[in-house]
C-alpha positions as CSV (number, residue, x, y, z in Angstrom):
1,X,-14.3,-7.3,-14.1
2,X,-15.3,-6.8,-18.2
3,X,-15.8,-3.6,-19.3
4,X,-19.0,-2.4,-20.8
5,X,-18.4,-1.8,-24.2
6,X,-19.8,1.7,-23.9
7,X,-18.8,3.3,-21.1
8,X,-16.0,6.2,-21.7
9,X,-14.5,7.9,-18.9
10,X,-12.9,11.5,-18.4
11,X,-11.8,13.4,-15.7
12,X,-12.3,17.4,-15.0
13,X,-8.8,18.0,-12.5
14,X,-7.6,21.5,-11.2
15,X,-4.1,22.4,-11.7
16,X,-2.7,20.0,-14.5
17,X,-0.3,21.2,-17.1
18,X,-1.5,19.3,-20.0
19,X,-4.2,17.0,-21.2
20,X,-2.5,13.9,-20.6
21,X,-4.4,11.4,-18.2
22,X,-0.4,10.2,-17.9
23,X,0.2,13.3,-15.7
24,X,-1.8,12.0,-12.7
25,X,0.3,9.1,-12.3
26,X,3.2,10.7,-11.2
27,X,1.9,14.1,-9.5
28,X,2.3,15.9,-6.2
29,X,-1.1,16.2,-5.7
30,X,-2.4,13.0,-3.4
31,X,-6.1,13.4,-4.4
32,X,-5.0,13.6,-7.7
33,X,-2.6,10.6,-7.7
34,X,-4.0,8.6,-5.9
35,X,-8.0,8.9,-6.7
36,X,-8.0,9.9,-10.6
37,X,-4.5,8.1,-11.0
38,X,-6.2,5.0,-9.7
39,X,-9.2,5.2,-11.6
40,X,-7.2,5.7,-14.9
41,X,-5.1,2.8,-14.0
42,X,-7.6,0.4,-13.4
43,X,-10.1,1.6,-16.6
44,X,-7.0,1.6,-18.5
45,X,-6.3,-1.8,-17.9
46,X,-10.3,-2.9,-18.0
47,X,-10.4,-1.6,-22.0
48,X,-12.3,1.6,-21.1
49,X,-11.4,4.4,-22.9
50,X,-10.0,7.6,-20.7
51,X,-10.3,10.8,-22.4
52,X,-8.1,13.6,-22.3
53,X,-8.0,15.6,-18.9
54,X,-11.1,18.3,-19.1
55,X,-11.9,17.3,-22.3
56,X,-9.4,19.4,-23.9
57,X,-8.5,18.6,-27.6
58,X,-11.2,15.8,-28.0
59,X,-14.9,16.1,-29.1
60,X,-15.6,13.2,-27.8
61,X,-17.6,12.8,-24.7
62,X,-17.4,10.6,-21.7
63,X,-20.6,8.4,-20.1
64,X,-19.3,8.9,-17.2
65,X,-17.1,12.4,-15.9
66,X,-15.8,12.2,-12.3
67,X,-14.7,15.8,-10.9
68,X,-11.5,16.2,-8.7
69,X,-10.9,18.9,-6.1
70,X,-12.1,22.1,-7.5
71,X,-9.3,24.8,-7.3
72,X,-10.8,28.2,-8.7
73,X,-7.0,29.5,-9.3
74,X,-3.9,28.1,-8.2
75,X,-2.0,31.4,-8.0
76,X,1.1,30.0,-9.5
77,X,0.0,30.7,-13.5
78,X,1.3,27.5,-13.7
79,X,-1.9,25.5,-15.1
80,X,-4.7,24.8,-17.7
81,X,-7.1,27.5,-16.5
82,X,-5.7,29.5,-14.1
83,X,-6.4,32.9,-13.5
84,X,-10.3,32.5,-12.6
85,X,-10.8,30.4,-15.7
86,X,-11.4,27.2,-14.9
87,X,-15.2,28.1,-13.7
88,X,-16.4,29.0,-16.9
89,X,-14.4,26.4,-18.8
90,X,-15.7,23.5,-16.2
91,X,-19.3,24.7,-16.7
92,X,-18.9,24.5,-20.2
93,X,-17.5,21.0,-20.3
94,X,-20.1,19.9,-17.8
95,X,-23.2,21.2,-20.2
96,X,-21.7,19.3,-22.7
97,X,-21.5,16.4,-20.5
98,X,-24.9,16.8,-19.5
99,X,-26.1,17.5,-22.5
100,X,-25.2,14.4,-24.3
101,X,-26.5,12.3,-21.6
102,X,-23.6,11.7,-19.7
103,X,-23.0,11.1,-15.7
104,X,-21.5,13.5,-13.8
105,X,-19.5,12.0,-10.6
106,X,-17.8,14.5,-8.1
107,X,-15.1,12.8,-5.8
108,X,-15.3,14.8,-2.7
109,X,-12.4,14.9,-0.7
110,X,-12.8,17.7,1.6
111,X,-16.0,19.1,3.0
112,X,-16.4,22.6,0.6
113,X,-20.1,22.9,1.4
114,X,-19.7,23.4,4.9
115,X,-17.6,26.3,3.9
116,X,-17.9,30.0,2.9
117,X,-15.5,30.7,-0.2
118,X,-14.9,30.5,-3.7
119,X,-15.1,26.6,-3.2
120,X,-18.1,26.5,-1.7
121,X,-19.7,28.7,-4.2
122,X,-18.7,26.1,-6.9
123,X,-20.0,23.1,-5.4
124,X,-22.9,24.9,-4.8
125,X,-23.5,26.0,-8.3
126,X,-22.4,22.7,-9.9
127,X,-24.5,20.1,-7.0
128,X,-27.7,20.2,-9.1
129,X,-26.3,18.9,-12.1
130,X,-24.0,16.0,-10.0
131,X,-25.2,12.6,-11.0
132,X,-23.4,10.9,-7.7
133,X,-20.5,11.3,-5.3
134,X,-17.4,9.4,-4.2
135,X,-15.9,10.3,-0.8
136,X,-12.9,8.9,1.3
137,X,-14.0,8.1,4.6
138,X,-17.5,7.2,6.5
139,X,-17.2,11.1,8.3
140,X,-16.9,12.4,4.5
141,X,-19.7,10.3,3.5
142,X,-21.9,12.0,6.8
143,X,-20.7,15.2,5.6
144,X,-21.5,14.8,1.8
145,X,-25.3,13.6,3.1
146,X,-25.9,16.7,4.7
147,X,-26.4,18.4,1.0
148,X,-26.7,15.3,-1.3
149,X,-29.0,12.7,-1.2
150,X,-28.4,10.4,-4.1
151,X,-25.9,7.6,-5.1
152,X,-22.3,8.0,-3.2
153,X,-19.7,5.7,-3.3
154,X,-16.9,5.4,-0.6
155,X,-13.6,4.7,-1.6
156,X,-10.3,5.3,0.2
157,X,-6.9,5.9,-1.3
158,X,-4.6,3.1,-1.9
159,X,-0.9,2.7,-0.8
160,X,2.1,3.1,-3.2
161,X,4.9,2.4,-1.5
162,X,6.6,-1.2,0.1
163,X,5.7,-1.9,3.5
164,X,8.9,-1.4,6.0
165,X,9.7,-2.7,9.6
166,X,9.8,-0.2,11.9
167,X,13.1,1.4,13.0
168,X,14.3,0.5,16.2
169,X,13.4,3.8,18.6
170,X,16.1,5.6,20.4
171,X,16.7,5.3,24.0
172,X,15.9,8.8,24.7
173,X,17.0,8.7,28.5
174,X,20.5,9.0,27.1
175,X,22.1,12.9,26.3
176,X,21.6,13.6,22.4
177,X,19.4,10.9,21.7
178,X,16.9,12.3,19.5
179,X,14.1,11.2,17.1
180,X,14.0,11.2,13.2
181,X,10.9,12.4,11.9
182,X,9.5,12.8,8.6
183,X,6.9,15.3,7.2
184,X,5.5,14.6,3.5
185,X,3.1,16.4,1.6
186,X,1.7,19.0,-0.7
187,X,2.5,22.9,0.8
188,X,-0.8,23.6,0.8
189,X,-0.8,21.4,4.4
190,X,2.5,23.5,5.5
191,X,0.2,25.6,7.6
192,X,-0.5,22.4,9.9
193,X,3.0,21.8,9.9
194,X,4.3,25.3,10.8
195,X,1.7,25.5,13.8
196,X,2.7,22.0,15.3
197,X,6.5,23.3,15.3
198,X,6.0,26.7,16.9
199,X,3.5,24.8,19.4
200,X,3.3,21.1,19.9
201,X,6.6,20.0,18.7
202,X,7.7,21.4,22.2
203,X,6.2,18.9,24.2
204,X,8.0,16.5,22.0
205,X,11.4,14.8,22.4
206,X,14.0,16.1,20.5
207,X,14.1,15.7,17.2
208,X,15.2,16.0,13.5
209,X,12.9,16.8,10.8
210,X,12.9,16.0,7.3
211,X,10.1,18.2,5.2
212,X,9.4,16.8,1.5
213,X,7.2,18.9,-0.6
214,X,6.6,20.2,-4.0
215,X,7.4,23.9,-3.0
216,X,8.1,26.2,-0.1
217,X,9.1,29.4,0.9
218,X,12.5,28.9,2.7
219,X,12.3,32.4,4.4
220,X,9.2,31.7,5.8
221,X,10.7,28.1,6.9
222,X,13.0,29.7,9.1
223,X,10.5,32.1,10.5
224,X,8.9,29.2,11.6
225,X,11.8,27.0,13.0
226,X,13.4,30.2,14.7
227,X,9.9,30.0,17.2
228,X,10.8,26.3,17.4
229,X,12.4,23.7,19.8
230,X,16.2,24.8,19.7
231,X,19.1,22.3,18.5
232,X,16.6,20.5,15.9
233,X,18.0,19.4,12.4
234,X,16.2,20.1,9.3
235,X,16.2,18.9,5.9
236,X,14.0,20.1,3.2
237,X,13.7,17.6,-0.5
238,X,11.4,17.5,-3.3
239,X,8.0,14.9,-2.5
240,X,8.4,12.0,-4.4
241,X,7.4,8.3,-3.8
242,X,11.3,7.4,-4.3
243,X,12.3,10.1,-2.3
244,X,9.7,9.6,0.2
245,X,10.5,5.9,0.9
246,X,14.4,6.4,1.1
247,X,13.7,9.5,3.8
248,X,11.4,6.7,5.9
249,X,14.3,4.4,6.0
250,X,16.3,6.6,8.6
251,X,13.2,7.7,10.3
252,X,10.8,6.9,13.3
253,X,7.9,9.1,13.5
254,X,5.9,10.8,10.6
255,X,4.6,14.5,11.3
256,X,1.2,14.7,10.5
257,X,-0.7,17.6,11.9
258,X,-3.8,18.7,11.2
259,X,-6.7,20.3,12.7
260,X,-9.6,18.2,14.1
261,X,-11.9,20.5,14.7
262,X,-11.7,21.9,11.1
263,X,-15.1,20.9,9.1
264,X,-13.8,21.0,5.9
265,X,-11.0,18.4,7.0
266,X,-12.6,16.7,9.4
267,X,-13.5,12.9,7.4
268,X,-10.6,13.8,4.7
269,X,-8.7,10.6,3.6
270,X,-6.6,8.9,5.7
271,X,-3.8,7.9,3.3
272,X,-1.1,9.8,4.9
273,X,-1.4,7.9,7.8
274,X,-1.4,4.6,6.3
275,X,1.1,5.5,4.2
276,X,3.4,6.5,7.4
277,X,2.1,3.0,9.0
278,X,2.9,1.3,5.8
279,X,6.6,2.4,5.7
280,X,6.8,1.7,9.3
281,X,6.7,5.3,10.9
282,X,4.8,5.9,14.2
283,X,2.2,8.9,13.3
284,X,2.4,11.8,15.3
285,X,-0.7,13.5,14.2
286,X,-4.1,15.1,15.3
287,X,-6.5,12.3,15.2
288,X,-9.2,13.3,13.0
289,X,-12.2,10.9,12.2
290,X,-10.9,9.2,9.4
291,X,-7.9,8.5,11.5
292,X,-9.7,6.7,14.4
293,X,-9.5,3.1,13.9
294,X,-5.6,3.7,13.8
295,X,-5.3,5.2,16.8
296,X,-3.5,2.6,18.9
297,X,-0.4,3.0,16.5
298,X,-0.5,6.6,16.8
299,X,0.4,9.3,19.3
300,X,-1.8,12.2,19.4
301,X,-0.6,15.5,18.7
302,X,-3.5,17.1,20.5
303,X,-2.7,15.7,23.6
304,X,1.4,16.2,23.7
305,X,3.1,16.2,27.4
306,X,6.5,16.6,28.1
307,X,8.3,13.8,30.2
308,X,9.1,10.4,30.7
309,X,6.0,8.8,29.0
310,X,7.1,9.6,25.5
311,X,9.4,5.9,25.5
312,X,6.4,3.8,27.0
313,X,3.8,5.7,24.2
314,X,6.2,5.3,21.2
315,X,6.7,1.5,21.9
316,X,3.4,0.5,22.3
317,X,2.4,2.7,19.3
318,X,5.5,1.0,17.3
319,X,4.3,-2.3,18.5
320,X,0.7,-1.3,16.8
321,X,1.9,-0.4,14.0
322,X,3.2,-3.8,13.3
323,X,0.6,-5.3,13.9
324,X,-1.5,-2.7,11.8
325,X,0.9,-3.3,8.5
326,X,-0.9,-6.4,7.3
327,X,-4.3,-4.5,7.6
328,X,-3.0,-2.1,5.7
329,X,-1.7,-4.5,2.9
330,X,-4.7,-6.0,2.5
331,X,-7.1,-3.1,2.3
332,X,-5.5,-0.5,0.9
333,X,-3.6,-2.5,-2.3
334,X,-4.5,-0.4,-5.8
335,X,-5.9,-3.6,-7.2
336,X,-9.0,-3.7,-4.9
337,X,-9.3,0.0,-5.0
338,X,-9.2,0.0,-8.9
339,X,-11.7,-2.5,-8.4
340,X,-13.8,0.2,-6.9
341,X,-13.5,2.8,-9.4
342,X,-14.3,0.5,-12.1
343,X,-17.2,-0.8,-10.4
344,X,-18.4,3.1,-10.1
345,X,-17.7,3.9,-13.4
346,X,-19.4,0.9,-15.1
347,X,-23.5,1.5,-12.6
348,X,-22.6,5.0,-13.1
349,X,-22.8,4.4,-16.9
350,X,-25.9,1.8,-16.5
C-alpha cells in the first residue's frame, strides 16, 4: 500500500514518559502497544511521517491525529502531564490540530460515554471535534453508535508472540495434581483478578498461579490470597512479551477475569484471549462479547462448579484451542492489522 505523499500522522497517548513514538513499541500498556504501536509500525514502514507523541517538541502538525485511552491523571507522577494536566494540554494540541485542517481519529477501547467520571467528561467535551473512530470489536462498534454517527473503523489487536502447542493437562483424579495457570496484564485489571481468587477460583481445581504485571501492591496480594483456595502456589514477575511466553511454557490455563456485565468493558478487545489461545493456554475467563466466537476453547468463569467435569471441560476446550490457533494466525498477524491502520490513516487524510 503507497503512502500519500501528504499525509503525516501523530498520536495524543496518556501516560508516556517521553516523546518518542519508540516508546509504544515496547510498553506495558496493551492498548498502547498494540493499537498506536501497530499503527506506527506499519506508517513507519509505508514512508509516512510519525510525529512526536502529543506533539511535544515539534511545530509540525499531523493530517491525521488518532487519540489513545484518555487517562486524566495516572496517580503515579510518573508521566508527561500528570497531575490534571493533560486536559488542557490535549485541548490545546487538538485546536491546533483542528485548526490547521487536520483529522482527529479517537481509538476507542472502552465504552467512557456510557460512564459517569472524569473520562466520560472528556469524551464528552472532545466528541464534537472527533473527525472518526476506531474500535476493537463489533459490541464496541454498537457502543460507540450510540453517541457517534460518522466514519468508524474496526480494527482488533494483533498477536505478538509464537503460537505454542498446548501443554498436556494433568490427570487431576490423582492426589496433588494441580493446574498451572497464568495471569498477564496491566494492574489496572488486578481488581478482576483479586475478585476471581477470593470467589471463583474455589470452584476450580487446584492450582498454581503465576501473576505478570507492571506493578502491584504485594501487601494487598496477600490480602487477597489469604481469602483464597488454601495450598496454591504463587509467583509474581514483571509483564513482558519474553517473560510472558517463557511463563506459558509451563502453564495450562490463562486467568482472565473480567466482568460481563460491566458497560464500559463489555465489547473491549479480545487480545488477551487470543493471546492465551495463541500460546496454547485454555482461557479461564468471563465471556464477554468480544470473547464469544472463542468460546468453545474456553471455560467460563461465570459459570464455575466444583467436581468431576473440570477434566471433560478442559479437554474439549484444549482440543478447541487447537483447532482455534490457525484462526488466530491468520487474522490477527500485525501485517494485516498494519494494513488497517494505514488504510485509516491514508481516507482519513483524503
Amino acid at each position: 500500500m503507497l503512502a500519500l505523499a501528504s499525509t503525516r500522522v501523530a498520536w495524543l497517548v496518556s501516560n508516556v514518559k517521553t516523546a518518542d513514538p519508540d516508546e509504544l513499541l515496547n510498553t506495558e500498556l496493551a492498548s498502547s502497544r498494540m493499537r498506536a504501536g501497530v499503527c506506527i509500525r506499519a506508517c513507519r514502514q509505508a514512508g509516512i511521517p510519525v510525529l512526536p507523541l502529543n506533539l511535544v517538541g515539534t511545530d509540525e502538525l499531523p493530517t491525521v491525529a488518532f487519540m489513545s485511552k484518555y487517562v486524566h491523571d495516572s496517580g503515579a507522577n510518573l508521566y508527561l502531564h500528570d497531575g490534571g494536566a493533560r486536559w488542557d494540554f490535549w485541548t490545546e494540541q487538538v485546536a491546533r490540530i483542528k485548526a490547521a485542517g487536520g483529522r482527529l481519529i479517537v481509538d476507542y477501547t472502552d465504552n467512557h460515554l456510557a460512564g459517569d467520571d472524569m473520562r466520560t467528561q472528556w469524551y464528552q467535551h472532545i466528541l464534537p471535534k472527533v473527525d472518526g473512530m476506531v474500535v476493537p470489536s463489533e459490541k464496541m462498534a454498537e457502543n460507540a453508535r450510540a453517541y457517534w454517527d460518522g466514519p468508524l473503523w474496526l480494527i482488533p489487536e494483533p498477536i505478538e508472540v509464537p503460537i505454542l502447542p498446548p501443554r498436556p493437562l494433568p490427570d487431576l483424579s490423582q492426589p496433588g495434581s494441580r493446574l498451572q495457570a497464568l495471569w498477564f496484564g496491566h494492574n489496572s485489571n488486578l481488581s478482576y483478578l483479586y475478585r476471581f481468587i477470593q470467589n471463583e477460583m474455589h470452584n476450580c481445581p487446584p492450582m498454581d498461579v503465576t501473576i505478570l504485571t507492571n506493578n502491584l501492591d504485594t501487601q494487598q496480594l496477600k490480602a487477597v490470597i489469604a481469602r483464597g483456595p488454601k495450598g496454591a502456589q504463587w509467583r509474581v514477575g514483571k509483564w513482558s512479551v519474553a517473560a510472558m511466553v517463557e511463563a506459558a511454557k509451563g502453564c495450562q490455563v490463562a486467568l482472565i477475569p473480567s466482568d460481563a456485565i460491566d458497560s464500559r468493558k463489555n465489547g473491549a478487545s479480545n487480545n488477551r484471549v487470543v493471546t492465551a489461545l495463541a500460546l496454547g493456554l485454555v482461557p479461564i475467563a468471563n465471556i464477554i462479547d468480544s470473547y464469544m466466537e472463542f468460546s468453545p476453547a474456553m471455560i467460563d468463569s461465570g459459570r464455575l462448579e466444583h467436581g468431576q467435569k473440570w477434566p471433560v471441560r478442559l479437554s474439549a476446550a484444549a482440543a478447541a484451542s487447537l483447532r482455534m490457533q490457525a484462526n488466530v494466525r491468520d487474522q490477527y498477524s500485525e501485517p494485516v492489522l498494519g494494513d488497517r491502520w494505514l488504510k485509516v490513516a491514508q481516507e482519513a487524510s483524503s
